[in-house]
VEXTOR-646983 format. One record per atom (N, C-alpha, C): z, x, y. Coordinates in pm, whole numbers, plus 50000, padded with zeros to 5 digits. Atoms other than C-alpha are relative to their C-alpha. Last residue first. Layout:
BEGIN
     zz     xx     yy
      Z      X      Y
...
//
This chain:
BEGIN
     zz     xx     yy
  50189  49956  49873
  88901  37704  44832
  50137  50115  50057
  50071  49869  50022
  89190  37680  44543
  49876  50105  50074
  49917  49846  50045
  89432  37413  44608
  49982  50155  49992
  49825  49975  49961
  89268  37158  44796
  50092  50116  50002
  49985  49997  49856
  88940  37251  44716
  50120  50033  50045
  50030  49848  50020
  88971  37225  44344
  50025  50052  50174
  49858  49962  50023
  89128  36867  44432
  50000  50145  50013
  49929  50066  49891
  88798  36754  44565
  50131  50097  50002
  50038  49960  49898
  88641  36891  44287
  50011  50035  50110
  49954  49920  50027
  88816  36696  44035
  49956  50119  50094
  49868  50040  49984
  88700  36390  44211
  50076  50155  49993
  50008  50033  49855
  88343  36453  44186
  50168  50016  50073
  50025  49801  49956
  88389  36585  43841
  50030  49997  50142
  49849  49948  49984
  88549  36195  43754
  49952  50186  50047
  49953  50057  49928
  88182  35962  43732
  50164  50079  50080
  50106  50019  49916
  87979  36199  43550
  50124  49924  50143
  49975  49881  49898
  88284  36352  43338
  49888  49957  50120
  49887  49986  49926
  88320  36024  43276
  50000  50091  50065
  49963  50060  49905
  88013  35921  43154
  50113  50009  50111
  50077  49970  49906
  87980  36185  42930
  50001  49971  50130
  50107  50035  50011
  88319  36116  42764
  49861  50085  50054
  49989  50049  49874
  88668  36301  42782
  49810  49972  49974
  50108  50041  49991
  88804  36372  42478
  49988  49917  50120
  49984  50110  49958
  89172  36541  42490
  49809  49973  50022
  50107  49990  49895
  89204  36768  42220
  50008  49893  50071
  50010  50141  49918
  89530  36807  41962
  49913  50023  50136
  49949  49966  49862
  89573  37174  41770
  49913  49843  50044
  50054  49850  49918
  89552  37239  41424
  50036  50001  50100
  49957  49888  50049
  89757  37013  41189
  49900  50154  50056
  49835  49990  50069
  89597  36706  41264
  49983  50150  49966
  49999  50119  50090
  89240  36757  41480
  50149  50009  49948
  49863  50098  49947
  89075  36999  41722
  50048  49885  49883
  50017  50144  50043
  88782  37157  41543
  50133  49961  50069
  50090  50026  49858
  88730  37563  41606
  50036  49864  50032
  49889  50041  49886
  88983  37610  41319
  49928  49987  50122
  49923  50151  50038
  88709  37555  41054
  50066  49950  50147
  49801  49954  50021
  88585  37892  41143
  50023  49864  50009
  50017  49915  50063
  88137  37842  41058
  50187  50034  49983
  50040  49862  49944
  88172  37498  41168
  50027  50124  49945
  49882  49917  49959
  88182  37224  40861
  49952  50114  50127
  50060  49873  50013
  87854  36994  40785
  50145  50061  50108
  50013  49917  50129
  88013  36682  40665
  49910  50109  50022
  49862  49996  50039
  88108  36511  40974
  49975  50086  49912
  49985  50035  50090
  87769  36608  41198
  50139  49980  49904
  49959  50098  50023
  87844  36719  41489
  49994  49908  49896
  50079  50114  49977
  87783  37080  41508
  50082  49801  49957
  49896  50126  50063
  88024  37315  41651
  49890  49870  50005
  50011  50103  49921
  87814  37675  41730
  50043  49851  49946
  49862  49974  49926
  87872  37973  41559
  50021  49862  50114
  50030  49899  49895
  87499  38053  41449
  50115  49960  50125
  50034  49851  50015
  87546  37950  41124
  49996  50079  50118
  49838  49898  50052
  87725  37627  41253
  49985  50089  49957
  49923  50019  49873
  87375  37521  41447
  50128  50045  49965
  50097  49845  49891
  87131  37653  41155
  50151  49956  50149
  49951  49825  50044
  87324  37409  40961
  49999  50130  50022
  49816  49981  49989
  87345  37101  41188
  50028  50159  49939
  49961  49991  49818
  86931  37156  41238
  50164  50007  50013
  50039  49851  50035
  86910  37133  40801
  50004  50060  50173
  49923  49923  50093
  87132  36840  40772
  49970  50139  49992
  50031  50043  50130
  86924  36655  41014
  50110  50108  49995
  49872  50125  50048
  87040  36617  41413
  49999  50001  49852
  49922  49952  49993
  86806  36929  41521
  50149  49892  49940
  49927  49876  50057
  86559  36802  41329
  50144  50038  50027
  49992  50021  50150
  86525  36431  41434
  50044  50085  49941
  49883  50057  49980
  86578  36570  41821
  50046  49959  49849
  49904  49887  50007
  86231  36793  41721
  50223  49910  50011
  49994  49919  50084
  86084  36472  41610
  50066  50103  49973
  49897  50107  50075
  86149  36232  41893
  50013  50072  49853
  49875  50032  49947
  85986  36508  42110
  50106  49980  49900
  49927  49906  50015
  85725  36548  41922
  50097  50069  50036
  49912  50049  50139
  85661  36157  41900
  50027  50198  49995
  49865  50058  50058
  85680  36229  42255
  49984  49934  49915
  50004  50019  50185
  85475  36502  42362
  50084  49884  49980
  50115  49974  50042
  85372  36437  42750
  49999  50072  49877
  49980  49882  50033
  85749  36272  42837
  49842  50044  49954
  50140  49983  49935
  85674  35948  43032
  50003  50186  49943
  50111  50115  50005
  86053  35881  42944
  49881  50052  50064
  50009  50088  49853
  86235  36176  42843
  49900  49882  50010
  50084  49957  49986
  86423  36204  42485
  49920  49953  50167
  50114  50109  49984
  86744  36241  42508
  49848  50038  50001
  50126  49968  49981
  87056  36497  42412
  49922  49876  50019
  50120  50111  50051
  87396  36416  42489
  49893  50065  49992
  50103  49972  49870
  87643  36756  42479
  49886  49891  49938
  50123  49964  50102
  87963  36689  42371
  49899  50034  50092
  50104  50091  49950
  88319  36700  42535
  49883  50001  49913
  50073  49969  50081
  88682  36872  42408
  49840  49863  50068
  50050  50144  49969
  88958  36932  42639
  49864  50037  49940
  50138  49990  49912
  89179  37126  42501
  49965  49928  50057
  50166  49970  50049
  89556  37014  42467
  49885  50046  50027
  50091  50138  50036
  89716  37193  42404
  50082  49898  50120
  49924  50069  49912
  89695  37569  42421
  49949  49847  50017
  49984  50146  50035
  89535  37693  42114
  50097  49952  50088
  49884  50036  50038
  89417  38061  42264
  49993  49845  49972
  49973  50095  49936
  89105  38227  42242
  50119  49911  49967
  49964  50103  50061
  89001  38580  42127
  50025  49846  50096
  49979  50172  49980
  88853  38854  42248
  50028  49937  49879
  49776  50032  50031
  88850  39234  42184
  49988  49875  50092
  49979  50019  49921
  88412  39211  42074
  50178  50015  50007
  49916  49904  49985
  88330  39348  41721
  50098  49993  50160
  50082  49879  49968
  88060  39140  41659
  50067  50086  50061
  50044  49942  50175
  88307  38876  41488
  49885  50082  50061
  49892  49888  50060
  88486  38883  41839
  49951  50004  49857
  49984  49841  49950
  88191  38780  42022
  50081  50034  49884
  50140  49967  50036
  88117  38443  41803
  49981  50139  50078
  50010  49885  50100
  88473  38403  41811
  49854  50068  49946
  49924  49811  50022
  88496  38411  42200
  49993  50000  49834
  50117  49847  49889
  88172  38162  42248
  50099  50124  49958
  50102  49952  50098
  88350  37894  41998
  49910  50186  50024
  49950  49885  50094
  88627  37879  42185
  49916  50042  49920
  50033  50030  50144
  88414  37791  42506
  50034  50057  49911
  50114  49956  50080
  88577  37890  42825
  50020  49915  49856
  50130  50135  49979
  88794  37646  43080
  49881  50079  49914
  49952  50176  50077
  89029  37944  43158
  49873  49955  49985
  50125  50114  49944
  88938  38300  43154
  50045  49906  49966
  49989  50159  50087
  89187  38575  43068
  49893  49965  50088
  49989  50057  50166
  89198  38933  43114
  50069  49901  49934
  49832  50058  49998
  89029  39059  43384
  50000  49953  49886
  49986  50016  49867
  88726  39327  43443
  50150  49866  50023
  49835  49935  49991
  88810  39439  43101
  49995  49937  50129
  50007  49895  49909
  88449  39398  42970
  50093  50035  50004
  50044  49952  50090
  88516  39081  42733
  50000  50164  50079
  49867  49949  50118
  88695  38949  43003
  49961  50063  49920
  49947  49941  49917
  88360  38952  43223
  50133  50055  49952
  50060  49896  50021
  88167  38836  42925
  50077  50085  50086
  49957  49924  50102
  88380  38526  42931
  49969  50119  49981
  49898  50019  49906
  88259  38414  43264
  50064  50065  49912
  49971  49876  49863
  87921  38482  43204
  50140  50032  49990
  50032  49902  50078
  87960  38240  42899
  50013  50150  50045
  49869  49975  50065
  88124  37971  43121
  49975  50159  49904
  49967  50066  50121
  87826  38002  43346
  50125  50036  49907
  50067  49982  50073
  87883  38153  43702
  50013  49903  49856
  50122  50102  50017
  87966  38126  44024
  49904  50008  49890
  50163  49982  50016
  88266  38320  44007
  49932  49872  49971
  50116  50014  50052
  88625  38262  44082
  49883  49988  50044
  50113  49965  49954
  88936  38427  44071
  49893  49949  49971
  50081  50004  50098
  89284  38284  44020
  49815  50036  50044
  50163  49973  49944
  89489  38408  44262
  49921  50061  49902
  50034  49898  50162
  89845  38324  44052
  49846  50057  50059
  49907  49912  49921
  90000  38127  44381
  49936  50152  49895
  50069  49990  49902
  89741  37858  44309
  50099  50154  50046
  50104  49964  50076
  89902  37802  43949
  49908  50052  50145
  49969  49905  50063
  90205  37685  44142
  49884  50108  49949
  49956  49927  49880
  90021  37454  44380
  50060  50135  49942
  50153  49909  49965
  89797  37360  44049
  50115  50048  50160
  50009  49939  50052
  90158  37230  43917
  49899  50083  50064
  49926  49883  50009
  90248  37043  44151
  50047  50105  49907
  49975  49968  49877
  89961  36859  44190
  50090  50108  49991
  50138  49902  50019
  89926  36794  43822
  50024  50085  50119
  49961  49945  50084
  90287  36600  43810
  49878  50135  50014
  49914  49933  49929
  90205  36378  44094
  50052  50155  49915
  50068  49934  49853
  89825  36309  43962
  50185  50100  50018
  50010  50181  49872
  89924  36219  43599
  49981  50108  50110
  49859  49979  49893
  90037  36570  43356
  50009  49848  50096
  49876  50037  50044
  89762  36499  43102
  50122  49957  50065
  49982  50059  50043
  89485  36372  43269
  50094  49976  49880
  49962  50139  49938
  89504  36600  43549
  50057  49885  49916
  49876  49986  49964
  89537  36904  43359
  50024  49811  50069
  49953  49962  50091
  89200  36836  43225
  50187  49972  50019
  50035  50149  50063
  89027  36696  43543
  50057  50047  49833
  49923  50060  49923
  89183  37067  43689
  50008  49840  49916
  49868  50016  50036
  89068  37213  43371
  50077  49953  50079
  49958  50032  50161
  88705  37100  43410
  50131  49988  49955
  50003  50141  49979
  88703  37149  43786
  50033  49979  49878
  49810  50055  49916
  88808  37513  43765
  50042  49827  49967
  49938  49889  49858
  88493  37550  43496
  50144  49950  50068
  49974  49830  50057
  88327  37459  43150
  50062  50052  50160
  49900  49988  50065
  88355  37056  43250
  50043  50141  49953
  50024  50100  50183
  88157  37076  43512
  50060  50041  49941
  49949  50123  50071
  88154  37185  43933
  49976  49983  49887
  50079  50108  49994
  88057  37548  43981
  50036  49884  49935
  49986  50127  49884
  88348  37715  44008
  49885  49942  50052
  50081  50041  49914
  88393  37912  43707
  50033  49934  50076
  50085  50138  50122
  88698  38088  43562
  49891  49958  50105
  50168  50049  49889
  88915  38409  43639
  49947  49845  49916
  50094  50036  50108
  89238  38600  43547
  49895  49914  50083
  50107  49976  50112
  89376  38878  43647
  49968  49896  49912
  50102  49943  49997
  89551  38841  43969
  49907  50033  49915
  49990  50037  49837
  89897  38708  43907
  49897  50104  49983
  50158  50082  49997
  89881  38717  43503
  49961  50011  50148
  50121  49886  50077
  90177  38955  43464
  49872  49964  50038
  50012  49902  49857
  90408  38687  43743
  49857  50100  49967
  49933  49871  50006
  90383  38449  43453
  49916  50084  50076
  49936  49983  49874
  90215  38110  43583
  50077  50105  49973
  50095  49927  49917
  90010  38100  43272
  50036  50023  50114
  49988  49869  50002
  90265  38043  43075
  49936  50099  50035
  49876  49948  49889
  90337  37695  43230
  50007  50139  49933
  50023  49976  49895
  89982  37625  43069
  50131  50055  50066
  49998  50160  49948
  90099  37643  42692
  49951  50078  50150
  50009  50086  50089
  90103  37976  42463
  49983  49851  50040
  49901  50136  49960
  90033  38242  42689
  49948  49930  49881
  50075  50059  49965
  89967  38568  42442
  50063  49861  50041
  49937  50040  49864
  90252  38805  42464
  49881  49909  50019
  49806  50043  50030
  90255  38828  42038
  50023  49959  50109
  49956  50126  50114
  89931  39010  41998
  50170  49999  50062
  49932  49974  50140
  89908  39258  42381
  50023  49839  49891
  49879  50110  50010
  89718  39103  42632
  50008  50053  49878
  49898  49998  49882
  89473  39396  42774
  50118  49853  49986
  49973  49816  49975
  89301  39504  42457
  50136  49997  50088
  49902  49985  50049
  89295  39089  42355
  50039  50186  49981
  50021  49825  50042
  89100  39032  42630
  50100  50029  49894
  49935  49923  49982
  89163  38631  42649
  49950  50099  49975
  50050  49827  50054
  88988  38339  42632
  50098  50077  50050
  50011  49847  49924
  89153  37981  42755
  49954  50107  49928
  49896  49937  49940
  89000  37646  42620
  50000  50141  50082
  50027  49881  49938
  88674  37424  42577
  50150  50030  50070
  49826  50055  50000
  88612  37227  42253
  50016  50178  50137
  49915  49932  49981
  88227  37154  42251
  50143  50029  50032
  49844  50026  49935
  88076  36922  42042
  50026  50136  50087
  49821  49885  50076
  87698  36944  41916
  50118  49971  50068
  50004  49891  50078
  87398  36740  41926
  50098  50080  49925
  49965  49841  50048
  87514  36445  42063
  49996  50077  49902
  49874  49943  50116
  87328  36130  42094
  50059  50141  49982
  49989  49836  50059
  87102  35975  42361
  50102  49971  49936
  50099  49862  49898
  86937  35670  42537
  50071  50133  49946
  50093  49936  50084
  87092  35400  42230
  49892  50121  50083
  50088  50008  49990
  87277  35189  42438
  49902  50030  49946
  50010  50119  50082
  87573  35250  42255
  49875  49916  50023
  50033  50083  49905
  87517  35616  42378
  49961  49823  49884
  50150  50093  49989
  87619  35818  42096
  50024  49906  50092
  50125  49880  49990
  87881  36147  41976
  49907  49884  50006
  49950  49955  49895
  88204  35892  42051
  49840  50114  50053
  50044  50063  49864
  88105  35647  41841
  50008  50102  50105
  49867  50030  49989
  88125  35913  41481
  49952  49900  50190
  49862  49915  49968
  87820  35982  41362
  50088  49897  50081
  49875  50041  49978
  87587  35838  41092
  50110  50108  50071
  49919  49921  50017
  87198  35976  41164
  50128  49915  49991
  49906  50101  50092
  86902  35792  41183
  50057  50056  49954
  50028  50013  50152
  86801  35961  41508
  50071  49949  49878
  49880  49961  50093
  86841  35807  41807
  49954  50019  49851
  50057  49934  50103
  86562  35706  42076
  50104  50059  49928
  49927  50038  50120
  86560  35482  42371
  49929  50116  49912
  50050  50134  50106
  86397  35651  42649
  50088  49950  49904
  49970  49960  50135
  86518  35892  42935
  49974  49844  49923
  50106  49875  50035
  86366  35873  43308
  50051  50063  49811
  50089  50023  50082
  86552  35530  43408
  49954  50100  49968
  50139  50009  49953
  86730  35680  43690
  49867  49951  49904
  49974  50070  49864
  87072  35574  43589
  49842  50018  50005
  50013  50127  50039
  86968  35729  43214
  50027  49889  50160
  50078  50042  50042
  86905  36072  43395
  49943  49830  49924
  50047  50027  49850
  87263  36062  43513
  49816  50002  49999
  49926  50139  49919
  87389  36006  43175
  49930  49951  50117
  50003  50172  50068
  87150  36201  42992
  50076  49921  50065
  50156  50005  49973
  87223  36530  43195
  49954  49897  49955
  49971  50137  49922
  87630  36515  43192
  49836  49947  50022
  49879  50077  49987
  87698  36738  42875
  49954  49885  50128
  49937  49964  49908
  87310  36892  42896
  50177  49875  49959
  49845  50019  50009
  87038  36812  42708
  50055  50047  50088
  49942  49983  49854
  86635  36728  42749
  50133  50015  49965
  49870  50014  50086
  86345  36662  42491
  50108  50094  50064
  49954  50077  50118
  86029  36634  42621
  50131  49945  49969
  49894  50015  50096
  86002  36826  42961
  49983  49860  49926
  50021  49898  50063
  85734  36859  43159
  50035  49994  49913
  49905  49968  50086
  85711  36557  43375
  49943  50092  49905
  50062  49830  50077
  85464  36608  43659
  50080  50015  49894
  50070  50050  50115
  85437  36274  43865
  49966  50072  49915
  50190  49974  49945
  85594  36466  44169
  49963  49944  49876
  50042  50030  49829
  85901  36256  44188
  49888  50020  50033
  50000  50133  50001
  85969  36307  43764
  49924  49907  50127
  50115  50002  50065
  85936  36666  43799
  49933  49868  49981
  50143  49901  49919
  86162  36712  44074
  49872  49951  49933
  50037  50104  49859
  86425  36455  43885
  49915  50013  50022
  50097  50127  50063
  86370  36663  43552
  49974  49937  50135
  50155  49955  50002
  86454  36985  43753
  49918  49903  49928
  50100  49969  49868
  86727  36866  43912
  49848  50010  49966
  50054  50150  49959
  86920  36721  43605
  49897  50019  50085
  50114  50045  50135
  86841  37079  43403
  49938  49847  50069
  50170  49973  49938
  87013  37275  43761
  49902  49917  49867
  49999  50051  49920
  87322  37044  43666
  49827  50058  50088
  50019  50161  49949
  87341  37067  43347
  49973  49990  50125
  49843  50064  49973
  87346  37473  43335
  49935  49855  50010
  49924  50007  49891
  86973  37644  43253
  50136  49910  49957
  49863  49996  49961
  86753  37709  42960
  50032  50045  50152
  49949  49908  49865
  86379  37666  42891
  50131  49987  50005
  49851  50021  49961
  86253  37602  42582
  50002  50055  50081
  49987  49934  49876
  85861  37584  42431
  50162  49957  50071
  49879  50023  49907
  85859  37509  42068
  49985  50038  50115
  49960  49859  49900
  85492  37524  41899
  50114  49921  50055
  50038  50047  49856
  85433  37274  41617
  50079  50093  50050
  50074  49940  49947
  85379  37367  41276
  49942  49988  50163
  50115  50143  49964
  85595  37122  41121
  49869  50074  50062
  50015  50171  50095
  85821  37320  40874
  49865  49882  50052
  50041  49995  50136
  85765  37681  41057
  50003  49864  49895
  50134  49959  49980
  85779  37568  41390
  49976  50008  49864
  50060  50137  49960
  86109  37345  41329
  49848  50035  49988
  50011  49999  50125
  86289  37710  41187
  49894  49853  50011
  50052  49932  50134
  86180  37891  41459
  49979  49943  49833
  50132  50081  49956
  86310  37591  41729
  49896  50132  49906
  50054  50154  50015
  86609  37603  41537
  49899  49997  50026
  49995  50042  50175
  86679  37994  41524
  49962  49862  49969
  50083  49960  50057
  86582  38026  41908
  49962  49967  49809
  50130  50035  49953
  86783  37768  42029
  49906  50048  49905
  50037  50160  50070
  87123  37768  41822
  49846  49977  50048
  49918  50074  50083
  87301  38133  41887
  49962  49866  49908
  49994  49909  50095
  87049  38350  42056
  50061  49921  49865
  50119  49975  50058
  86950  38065  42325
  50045  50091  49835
  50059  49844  50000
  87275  37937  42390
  49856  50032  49923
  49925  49932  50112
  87262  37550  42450
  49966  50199  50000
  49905  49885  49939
  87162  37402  42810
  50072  50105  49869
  49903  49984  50088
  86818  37288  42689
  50103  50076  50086
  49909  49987  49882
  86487  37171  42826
  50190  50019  49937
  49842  50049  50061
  86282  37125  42492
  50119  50092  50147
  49909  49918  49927
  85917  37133  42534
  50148  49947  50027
  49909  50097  49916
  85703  37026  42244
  50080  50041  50121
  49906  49899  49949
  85340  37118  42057
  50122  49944  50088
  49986  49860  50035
  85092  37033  41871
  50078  50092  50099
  49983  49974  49847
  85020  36654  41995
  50029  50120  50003
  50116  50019  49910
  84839  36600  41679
  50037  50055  50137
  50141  49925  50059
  85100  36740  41463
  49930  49999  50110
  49944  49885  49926
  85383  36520  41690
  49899  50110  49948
  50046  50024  49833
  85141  36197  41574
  50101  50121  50056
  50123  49953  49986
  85154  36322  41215
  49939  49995  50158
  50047  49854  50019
  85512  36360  41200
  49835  50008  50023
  49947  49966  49844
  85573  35973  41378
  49970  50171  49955
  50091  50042  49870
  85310  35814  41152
  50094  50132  50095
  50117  49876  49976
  85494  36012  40870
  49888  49955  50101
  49930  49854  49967
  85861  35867  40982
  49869  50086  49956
  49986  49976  49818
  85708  35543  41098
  50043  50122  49904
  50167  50037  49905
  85534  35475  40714
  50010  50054  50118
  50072  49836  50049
  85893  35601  40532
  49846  50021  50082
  49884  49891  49961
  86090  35327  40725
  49929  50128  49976
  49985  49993  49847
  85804  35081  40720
  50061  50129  50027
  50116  50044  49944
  85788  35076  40328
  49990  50076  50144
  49985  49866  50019
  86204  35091  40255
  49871  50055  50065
  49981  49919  49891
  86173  34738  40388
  50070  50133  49980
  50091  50067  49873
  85945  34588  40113
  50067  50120  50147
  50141  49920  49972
  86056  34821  39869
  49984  49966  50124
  49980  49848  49901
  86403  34651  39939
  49938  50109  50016
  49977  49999  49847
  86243  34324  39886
  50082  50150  50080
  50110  49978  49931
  86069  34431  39575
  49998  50020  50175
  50134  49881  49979
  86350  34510  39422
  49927  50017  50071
  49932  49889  49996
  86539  34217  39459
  49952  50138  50036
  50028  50021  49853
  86266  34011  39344
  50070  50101  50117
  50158  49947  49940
  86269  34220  39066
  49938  49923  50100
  50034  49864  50043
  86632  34175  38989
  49871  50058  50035
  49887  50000  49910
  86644  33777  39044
  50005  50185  50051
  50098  50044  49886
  86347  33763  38827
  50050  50055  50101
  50122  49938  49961
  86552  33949  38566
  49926  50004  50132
  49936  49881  49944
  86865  33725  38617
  49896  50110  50023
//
């Protein structure tokens, strides 16, 4: 039984070994390369800066981040990719890994993390950072407590006719988002005649990020926003902001893949910073600063942010999907709302 016991042993030295060997090969080779660039659609104030501060100080490698929307992040890898100039390391966006993985330009790479199937490419080209769960905002100066809509058919009250707004650049934070939202509850015939109703309400929209879009309610300029991030109104309204966000159900709740790029010019510091932001100590800096990380056992800073029993019911709609279904939703936006 002994033997048995220290053979045992040895063999799970054996492949413990490797595991600890690649994880300081892979820190000393991001060292060497001294520095990473991290293409990012997340808020800077909220999850960027504080992460890529706290990453500098542990490994001593310089962060460089740029922020934009998914869709200007896919462009600018493509561009970079065409002229033989990749910049970018380490790359996110809700639909940016998907359509990047078509073009080959993202690598295998996942950190050794347990989450849930829905936050990982089974392929293994990316994993989600964080969740977002994205409903309506409100001014709560100019919507009295108590008259807040409570379901979509209460958004067709006459009161609302002209004051409220949302993006219209195609993705899941905008018109399109809650149209491909609405859609997939109600079915096509059912949706339809609803957005004809909801079309009578001249809903206003800007070409802007969901965040923008909220800031505008926040102001007074109107007072609601569909298709915003709930997270975004309580992270105003605990700085004194009059917002809030309503539990109309369901949301629709997506993630955001991150990858690392292929032919990237850091990439074990790449594969490093993605390591952080996915560890126990990157999830925590990410729900301190109001933002829904994915991890199971690291909680968001208001619990109730989380779709689940006994809060409020989300409808999950992939990466892939929204890649393959925006197009569509789009279409419809048109229809009703051009």
């Amino acid at each position: 039984m002994r033997v048995s016991i220290q053979i045992a042993a040895a063999a799970i030295a054996a492949l413990a070994t490797p595991a600890a060997a690649a994880d300081t090969a892979l820190i000393d080779a991001a060292k060497k390369e001294g520095a990473v660039t991290w293409y990012t659609t997340s808020i800077v104030d909220q999850f960027v800066r504080p992460a890529a501060a706290a990453f500098e100080k542990k490994y001593g490698i310089k962060v460089n981040y740029a922020r934009s929307n998914a869709v200007e992040m896919e462009l600018r890898v493509l561009n970079e990719a065409r002229a033989g100039r990749m910049q970018a390391d380490l790359v996110d966006g809700t639909t940016t890994s998907v359509v990047l993985k078509q073009q080959n330009l993202v690598e295998k790479w996942t950190p050794a993390v347990d989450l849930p199937e829905r936050y990982k490419d089974p392929e293994g080209y990316w994993m989600a950072s964080q969740e977002y769960v994205l409903t309506p905002g409100y001014n709560t100066d100019l919507i009295a407590k108590g008259a807040e809509p409570r379901s979509w058919e209460d958004l067709l009250d006459p009161r609302l006719k002209n004051k409220m707004v949302w993006n219209v650049t195609p993705s899941s934070s905008a018109a399109q988002g809650f149209i491909g939202l609405v859609m997939r509850e109600y079915g096509e015939a059912k949706a339809r005649e609803y957005f004809a109703r909801l079309a009578k309400q001249n809903v206003t929209g800007i070409s802007a990020a969901a965040r923008q879009v909220l800031d505008q309610v926040i102001s007074g300029e109107y007072a609601l926003a569909l298709q915003i991030f709930n997270n975004h109104a309580t992270v105003s309204r605990s700085r004194g902001a009059p917002v809030g966000w309503l539990k109309t159900q369901p949301a629709m709740a997506v993630v955001l893949p991150m990858s690392v790029t292929a032919g990237a010019p850091h990439p074990s510091a790449g594969k490093l910073l993605f390591d952080f932001i996915l560890s126990d100590e990157g999830q925590t800096i990410m729900a301190a600063g109001g933002e829904l990380p994915v991890v199971p056992h690291i909680p968001p800073r208001e619990p109730d942010l989380r779709p689940g029993p006994g809060n409020f019911r989300a409808n999950y709609v992939a990466p892939r999907q929204l890649v393959s279904e925006v197009a569509g939703w789009a279409k419809i936006y048109d229809e009703y709302f051009r």
